[in-house]
KEZA-443054 format. One line per field, with one value per residue: residue in three letters; x, y, z of N, C-alpha, C, O, CB in turn. Coordinates in steps of 0.02 Angstrom, whole numbers, always signed. Glycine has a CB too. Layout:
N
res c(ALA	...)
n_x c(X	...)
n_y c(Y	...)
n_z c(Z	...)
ca_x c(X	...)
ca_y c(Y	...)
ca_z c(Z	...)
c_x c(X	...)
c_y c(Y	...)
c_z c(Z	...)
o_x c(X	...)
o_y c(Y	...)
o_z c(Z	...)
cb_x c(X	...)
cb_y c(Y	...)
cb_z c(Z	...)
! end
This chain:
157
res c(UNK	UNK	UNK	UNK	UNK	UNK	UNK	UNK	UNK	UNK	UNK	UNK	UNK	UNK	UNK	UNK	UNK	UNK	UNK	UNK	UNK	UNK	UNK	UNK	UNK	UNK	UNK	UNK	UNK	UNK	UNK	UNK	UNK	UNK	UNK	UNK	UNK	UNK	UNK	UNK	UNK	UNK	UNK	UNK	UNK	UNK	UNK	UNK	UNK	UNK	UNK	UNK	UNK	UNK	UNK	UNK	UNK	UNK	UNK	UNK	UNK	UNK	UNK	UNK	UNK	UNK	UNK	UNK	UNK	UNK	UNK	UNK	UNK	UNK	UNK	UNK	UNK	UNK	UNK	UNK	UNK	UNK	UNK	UNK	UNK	UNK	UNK	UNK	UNK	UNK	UNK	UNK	UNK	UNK	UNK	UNK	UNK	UNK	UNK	UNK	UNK	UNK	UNK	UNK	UNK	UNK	UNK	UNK	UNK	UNK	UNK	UNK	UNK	UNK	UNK	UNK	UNK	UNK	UNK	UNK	UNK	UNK	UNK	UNK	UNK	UNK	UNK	UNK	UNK	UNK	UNK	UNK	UNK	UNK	UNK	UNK	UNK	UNK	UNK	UNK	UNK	UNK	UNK	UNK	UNK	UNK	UNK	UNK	UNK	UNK	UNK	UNK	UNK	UNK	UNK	UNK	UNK)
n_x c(+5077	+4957	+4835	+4714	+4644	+4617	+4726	+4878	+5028	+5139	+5238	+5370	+5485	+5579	+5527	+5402	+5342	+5229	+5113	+5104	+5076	+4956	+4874	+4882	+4790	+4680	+4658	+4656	+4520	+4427	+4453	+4555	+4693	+4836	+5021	+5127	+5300	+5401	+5462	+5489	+5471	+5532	+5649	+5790	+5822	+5856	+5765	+5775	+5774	+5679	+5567	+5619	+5615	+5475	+5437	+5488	+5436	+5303	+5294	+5350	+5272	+5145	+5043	+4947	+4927	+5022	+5084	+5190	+5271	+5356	+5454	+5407	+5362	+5438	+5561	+5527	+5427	+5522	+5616	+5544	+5481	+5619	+5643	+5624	+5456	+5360	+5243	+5250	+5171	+5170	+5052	+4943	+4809	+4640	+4621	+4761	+4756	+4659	+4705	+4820	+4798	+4703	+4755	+4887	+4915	+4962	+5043	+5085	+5061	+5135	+5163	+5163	+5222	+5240	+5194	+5060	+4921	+4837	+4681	+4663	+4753	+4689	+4576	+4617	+4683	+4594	+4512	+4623	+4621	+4500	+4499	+4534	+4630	+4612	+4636	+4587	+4660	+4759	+4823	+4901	+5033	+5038	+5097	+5189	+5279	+5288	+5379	+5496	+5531	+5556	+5663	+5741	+5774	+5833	+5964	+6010	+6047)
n_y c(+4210	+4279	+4158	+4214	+4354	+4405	+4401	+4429	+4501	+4506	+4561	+4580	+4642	+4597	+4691	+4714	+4570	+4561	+4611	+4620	+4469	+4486	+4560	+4464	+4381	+4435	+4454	+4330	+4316	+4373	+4340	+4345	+4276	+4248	+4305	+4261	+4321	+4340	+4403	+4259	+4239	+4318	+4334	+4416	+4521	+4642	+4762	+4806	+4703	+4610	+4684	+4726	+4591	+4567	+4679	+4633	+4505	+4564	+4626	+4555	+4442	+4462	+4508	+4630	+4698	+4740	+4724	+4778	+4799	+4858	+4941	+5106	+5093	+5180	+5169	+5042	+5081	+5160	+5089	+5021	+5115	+5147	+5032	+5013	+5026	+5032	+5102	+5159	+5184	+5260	+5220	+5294	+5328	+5371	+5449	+5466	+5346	+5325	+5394	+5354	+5275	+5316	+5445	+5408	+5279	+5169	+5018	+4963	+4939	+5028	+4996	+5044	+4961	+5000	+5145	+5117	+5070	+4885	+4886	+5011	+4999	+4890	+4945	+5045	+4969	+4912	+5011	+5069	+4941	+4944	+5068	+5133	+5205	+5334	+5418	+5574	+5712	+5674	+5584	+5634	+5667	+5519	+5461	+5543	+5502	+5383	+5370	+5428	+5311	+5231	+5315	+5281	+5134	+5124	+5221	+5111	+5008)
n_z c(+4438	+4550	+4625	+4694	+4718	+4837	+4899	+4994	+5028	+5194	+5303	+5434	+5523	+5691	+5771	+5749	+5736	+5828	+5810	+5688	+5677	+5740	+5640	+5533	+5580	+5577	+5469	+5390	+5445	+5392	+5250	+5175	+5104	+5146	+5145	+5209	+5224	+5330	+5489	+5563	+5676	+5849	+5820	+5766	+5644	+5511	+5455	+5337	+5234	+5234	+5209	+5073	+5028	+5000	+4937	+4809	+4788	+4779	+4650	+4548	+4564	+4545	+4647	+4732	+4839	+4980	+5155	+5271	+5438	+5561	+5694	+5679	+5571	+5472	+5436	+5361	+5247	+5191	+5132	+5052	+4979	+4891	+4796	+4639	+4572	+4667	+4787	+4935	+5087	+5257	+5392	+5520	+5547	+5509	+5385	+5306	+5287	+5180	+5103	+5043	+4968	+4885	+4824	+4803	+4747	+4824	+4848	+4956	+5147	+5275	+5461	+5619	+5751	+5880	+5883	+5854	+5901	+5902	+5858	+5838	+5712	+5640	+5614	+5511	+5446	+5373	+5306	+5197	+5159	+5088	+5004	+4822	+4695	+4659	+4534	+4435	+4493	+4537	+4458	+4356	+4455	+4510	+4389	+4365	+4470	+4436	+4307	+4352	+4427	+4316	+4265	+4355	+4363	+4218	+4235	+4339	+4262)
ca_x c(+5023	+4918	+4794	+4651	+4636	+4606	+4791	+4899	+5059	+5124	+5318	+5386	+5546	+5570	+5491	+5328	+5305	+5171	+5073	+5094	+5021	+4875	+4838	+4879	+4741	+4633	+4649	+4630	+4453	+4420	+4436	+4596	+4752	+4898	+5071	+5198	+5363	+5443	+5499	+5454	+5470	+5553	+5735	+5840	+5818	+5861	+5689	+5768	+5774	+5610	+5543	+5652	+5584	+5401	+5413	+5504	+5394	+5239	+5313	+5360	+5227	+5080	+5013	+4905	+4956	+5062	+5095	+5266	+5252	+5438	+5429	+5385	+5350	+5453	+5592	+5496	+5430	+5589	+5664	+5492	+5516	+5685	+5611	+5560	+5365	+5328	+5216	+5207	+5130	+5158	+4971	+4921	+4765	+4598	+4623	+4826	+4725	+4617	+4744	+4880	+4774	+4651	+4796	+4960	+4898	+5001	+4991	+5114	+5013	+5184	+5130	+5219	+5198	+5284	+5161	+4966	+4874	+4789	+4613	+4674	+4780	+4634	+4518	+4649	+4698	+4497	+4495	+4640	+4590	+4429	+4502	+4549	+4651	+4536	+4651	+4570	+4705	+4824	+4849	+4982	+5070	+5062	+5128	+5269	+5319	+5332	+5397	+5538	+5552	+5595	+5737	+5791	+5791	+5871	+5992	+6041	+6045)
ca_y c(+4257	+4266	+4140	+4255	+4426	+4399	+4364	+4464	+4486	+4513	+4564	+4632	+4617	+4592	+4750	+4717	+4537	+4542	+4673	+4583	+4408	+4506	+4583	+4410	+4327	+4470	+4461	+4288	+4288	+4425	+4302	+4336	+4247	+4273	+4254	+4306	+4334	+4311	+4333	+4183	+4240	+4378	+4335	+4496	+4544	+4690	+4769	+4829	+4641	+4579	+4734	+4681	+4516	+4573	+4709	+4593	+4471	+4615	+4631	+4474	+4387	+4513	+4539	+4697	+4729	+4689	+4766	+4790	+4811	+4883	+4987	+5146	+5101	+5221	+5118	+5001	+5121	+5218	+5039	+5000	+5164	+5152	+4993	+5062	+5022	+5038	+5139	+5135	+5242	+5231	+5212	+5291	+5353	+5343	+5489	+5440	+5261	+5315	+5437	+5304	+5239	+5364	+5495	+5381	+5220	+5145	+4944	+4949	+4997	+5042	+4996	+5041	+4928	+5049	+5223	+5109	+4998	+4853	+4918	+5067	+4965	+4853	+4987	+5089	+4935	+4895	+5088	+5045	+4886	+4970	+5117	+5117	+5255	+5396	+5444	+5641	+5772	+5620	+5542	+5654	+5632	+5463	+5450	+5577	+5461	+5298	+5410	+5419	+5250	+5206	+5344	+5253	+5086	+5146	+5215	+5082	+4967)
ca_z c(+4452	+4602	+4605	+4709	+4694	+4922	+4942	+5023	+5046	+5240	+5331	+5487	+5568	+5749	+5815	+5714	+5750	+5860	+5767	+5627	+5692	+5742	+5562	+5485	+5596	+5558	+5364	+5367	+5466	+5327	+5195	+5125	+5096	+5178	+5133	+5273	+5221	+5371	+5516	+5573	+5758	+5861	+5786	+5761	+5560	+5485	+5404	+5256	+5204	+5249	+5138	+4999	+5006	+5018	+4844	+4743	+4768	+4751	+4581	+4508	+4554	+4528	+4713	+4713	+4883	+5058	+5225	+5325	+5497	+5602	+5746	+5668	+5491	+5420	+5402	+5307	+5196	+5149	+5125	+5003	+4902	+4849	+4751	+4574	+4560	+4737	+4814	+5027	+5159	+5316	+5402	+5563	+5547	+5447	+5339	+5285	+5238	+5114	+5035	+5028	+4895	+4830	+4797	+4791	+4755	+4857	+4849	+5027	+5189	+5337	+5498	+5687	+5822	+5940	+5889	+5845	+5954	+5880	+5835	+5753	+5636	+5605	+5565	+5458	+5382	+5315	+5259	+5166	+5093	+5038	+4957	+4765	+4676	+4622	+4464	+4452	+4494	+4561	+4407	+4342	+4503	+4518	+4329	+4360	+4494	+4382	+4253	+4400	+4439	+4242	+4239	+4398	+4341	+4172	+4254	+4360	+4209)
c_x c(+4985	+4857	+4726	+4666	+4614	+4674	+4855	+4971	+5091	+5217	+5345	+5473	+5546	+5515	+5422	+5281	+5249	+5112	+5029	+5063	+4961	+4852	+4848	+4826	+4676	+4603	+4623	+4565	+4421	+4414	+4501	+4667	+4806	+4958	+5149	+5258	+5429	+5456	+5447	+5436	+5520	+5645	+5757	+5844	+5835	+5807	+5713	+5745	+5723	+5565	+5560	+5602	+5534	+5402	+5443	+5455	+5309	+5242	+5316	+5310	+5162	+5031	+4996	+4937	+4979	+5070	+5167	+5230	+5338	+5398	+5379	+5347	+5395	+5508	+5593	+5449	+5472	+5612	+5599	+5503	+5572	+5680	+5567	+5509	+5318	+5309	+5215	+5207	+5132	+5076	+4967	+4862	+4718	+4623	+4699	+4797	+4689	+4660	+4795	+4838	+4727	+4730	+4849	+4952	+4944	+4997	+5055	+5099	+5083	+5150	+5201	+5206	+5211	+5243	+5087	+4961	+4827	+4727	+4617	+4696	+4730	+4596	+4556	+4664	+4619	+4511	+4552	+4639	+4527	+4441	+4540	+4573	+4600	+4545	+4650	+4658	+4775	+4862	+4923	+5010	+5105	+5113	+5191	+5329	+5345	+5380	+5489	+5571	+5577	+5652	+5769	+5800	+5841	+5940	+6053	+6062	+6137)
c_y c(+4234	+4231	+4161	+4306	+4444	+4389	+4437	+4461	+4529	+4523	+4592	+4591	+4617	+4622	+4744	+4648	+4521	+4574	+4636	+4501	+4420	+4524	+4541	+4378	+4367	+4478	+4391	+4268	+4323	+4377	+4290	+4292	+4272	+4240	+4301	+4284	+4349	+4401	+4311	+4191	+4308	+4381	+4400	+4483	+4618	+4737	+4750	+4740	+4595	+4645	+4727	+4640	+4520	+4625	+4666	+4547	+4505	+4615	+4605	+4437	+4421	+4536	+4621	+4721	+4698	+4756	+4740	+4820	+4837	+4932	+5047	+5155	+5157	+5189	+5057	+5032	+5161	+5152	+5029	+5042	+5162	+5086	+5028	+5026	+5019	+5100	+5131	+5204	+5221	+5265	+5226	+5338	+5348	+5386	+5469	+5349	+5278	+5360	+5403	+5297	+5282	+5416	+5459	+5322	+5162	+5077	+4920	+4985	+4971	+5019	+5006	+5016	+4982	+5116	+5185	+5051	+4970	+4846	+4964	+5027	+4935	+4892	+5033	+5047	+4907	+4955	+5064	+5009	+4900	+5001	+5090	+5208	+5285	+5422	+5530	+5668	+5741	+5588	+5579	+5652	+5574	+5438	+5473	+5512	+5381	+5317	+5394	+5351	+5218	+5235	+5302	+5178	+5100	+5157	+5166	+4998	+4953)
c_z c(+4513	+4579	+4628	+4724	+4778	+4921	+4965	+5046	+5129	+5271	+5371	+5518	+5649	+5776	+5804	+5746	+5782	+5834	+5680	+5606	+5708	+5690	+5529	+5509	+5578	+5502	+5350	+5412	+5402	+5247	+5142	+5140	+5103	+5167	+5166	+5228	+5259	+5424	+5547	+5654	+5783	+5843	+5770	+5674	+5568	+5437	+5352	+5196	+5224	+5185	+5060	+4983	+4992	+4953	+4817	+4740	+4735	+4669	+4542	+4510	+4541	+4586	+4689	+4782	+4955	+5087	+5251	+5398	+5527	+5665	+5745	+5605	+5437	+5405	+5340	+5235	+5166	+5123	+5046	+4937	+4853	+4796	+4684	+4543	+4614	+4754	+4889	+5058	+5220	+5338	+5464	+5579	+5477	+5382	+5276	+5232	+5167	+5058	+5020	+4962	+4865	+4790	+4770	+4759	+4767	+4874	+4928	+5081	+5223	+5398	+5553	+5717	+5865	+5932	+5868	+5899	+5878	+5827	+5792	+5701	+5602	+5551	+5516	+5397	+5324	+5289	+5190	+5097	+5050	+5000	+4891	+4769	+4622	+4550	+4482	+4440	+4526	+4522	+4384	+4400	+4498	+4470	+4319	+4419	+4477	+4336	+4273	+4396	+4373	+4236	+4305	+4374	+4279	+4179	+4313	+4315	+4196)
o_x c(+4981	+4824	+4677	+4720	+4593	+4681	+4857	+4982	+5070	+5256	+5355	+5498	+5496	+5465	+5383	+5224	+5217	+5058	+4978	+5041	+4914	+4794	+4828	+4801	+4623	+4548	+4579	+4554	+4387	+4374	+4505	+4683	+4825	+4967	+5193	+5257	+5485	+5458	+5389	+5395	+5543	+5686	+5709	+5870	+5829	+5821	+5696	+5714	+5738	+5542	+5526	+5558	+5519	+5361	+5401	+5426	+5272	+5193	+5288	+5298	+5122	+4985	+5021	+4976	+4959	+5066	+5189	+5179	+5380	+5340	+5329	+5313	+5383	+5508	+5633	+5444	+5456	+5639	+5623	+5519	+5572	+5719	+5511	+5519	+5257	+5343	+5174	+5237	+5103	+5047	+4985	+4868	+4734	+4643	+4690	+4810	+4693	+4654	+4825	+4857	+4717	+4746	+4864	+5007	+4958	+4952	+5061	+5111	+5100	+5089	+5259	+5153	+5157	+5254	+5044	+4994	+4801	+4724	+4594	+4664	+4721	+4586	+4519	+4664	+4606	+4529	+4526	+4646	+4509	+4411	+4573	+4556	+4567	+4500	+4690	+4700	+4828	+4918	+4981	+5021	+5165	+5160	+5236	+5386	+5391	+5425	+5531	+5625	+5622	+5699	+5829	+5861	+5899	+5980	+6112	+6086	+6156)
o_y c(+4174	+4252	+4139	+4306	+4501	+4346	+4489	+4417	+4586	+4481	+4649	+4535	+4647	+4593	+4768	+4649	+4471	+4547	+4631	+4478	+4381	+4503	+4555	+4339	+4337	+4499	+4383	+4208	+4288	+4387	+4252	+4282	+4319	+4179	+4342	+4230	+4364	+4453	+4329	+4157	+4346	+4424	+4437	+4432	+4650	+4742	+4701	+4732	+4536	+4634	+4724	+4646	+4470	+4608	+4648	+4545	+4484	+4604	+4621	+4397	+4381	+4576	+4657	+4769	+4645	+4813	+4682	+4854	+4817	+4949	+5053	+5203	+5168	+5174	+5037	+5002	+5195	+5166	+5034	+5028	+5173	+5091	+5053	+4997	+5007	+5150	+5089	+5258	+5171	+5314	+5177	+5383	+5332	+5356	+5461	+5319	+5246	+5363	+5427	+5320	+5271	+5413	+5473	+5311	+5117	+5062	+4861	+5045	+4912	+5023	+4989	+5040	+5005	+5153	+5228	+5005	+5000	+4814	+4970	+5020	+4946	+4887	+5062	+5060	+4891	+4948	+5044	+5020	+4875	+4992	+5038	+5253	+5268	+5442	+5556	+5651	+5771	+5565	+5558	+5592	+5564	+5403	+5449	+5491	+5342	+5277	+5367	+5338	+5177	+5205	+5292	+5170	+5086	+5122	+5179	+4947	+4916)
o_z c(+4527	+4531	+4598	+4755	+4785	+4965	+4933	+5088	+5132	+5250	+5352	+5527	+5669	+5799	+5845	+5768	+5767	+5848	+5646	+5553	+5698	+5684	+5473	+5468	+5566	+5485	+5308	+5419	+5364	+5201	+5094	+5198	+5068	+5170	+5153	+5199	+5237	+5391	+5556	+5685	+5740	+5854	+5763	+5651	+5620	+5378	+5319	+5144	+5230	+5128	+5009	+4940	+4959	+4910	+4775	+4687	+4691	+4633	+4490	+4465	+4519	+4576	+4645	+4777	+4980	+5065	+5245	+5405	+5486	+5675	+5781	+5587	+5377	+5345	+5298	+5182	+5116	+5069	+4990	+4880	+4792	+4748	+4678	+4489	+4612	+4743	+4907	+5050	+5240	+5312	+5495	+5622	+5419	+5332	+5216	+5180	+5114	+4997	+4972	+4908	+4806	+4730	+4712	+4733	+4728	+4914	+4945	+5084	+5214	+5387	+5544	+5737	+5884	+5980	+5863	+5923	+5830	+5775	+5735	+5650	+5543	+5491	+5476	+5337	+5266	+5231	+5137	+5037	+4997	+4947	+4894	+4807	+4573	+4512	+4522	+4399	+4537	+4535	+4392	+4395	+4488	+4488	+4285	+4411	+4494	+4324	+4237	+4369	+4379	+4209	+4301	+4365	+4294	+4148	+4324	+4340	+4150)
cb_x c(+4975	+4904	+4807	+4608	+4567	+4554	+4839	+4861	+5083	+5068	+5357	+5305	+5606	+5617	+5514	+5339	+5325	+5176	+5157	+5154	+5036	+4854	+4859	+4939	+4744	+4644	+4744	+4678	+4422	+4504	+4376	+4608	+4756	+4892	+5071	+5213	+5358	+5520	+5567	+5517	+5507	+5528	+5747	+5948	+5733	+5904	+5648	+5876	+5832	+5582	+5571	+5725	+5581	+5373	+5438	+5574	+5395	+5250	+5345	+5412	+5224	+5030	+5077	+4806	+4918	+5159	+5029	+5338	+5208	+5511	+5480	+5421	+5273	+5459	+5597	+5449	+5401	+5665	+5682	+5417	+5535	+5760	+5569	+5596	+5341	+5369	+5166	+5265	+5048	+5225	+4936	+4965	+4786	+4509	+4623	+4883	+4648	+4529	+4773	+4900	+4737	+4567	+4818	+5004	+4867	+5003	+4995	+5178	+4912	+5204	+5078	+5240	+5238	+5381	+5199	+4927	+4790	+4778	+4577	+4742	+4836	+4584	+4462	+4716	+4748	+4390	+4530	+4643	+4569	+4374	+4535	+4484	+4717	+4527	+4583	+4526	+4670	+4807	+4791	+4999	+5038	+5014	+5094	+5263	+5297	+5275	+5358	+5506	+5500	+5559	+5751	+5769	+5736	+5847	+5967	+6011	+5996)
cb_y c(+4264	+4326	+4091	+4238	+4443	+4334	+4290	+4467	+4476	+4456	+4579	+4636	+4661	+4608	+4826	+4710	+4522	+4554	+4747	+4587	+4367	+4557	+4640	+4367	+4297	+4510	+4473	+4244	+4312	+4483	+4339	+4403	+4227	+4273	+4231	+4261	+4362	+4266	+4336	+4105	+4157	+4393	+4293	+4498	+4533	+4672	+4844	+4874	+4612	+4586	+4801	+4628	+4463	+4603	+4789	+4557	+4429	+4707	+4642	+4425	+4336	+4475	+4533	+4695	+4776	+4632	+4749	+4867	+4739	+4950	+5012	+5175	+5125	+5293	+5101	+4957	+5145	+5278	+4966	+5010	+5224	+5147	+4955	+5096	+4960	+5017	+5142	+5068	+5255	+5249	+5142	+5289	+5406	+5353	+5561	+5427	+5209	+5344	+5514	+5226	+5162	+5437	+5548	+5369	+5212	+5178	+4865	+4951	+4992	+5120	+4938	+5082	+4858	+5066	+5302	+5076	+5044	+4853	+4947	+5136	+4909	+4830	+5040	+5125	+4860	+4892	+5187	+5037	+4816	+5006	+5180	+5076	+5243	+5483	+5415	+5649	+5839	+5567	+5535	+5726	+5621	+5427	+5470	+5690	+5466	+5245	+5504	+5431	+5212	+5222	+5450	+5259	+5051	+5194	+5242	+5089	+5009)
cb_z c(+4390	+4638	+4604	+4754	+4618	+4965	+4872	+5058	+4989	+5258	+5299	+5560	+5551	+5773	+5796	+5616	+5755	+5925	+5740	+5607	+5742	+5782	+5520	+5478	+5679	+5571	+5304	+5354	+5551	+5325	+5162	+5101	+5051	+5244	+5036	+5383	+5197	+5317	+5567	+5555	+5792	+5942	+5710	+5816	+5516	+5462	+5388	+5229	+5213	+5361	+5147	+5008	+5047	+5108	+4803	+4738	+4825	+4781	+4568	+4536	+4615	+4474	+4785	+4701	+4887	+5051	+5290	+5283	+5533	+5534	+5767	+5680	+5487	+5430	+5438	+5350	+5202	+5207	+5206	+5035	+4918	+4904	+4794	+4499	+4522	+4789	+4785	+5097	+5159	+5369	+5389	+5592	+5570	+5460	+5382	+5379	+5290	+5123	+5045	+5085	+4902	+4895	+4844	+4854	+4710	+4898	+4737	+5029	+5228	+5347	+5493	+5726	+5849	+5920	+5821	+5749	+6050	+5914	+5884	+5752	+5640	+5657	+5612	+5484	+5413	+5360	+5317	+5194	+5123	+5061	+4990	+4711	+4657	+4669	+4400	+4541	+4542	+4595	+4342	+4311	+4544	+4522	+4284	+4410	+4540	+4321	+4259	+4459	+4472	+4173	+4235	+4475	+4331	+4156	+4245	+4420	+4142)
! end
């Protein structure tokens, strides 16, 4: 189990790295705990397997929530979904931030190096981290989509 409820988990493949050393130095002036999952540097990866690595561990170990970073993010969120108990959004803009998690509650924020600058990410990623899932008129949603993720696990049983 996570031992502070600040920790964070953190993952980009090539395209992200730099994106993604800036929102790790940013989280940890912020206070929280950071736990990159690689890569380690601009080495040639494959997302899908940096995303892997980053929900299983979301899962297994009880992390509330992590970020992927790739060019566009959508890679890294189609790769996140197909994981059954994942939620991700890709994030480029305030409004998309707070509904990742008010509507979806989405514990994986997407990020693109290649379509945000910097600052936006920063400030989308605080909206983000501030927002909580609202429940309301989302809840059945959200529930049909775990609902999902059990006949898919089931099935792949």
């Amino acid at each position: 189990m996570v031992e502070t409820k600040r920790s964070i988990l953190i993952g980009s493949d090539e395209n992200g790295y730099v994106l993604k050393g800036q929102l790790k130095e940013y989280l940890k002036e912020k206070g929280y705990d950071v736990i990159d999952v690689g890569v380690d540097g601009n080495e040639k990866t494959l997302y899908p397997q940096i995303a892997i690595v980053l929900c299983e561990k979301l899962l297994k170990e009880g992390y509330e929530r992590g970020i992927l970073v790739c060019g566009t993010g959508i890679g890294m969120a189609v790769t996140a979904n197909k994981i059954p108990g994942i939620r991700a959004a890709v994030i480029h803009d305030p409004y998309s931030a707070e509904r990742a998690r008010a509507s979806n509650d989405a514990q994986i924020a997407a990020f693109g190096s290649q379509v945000i600058g910097v600052d936006a990410a920063k400030k989308n990623l605080d909206i983000w981290l501030k927002s909580e899932f609202a429940g309301g008129r989302s809840l059945p949603k959200v529930e049909m989509i775990k609902e999902l993720d059990k006949k898919r696990t089931s099935m792949a049983a």
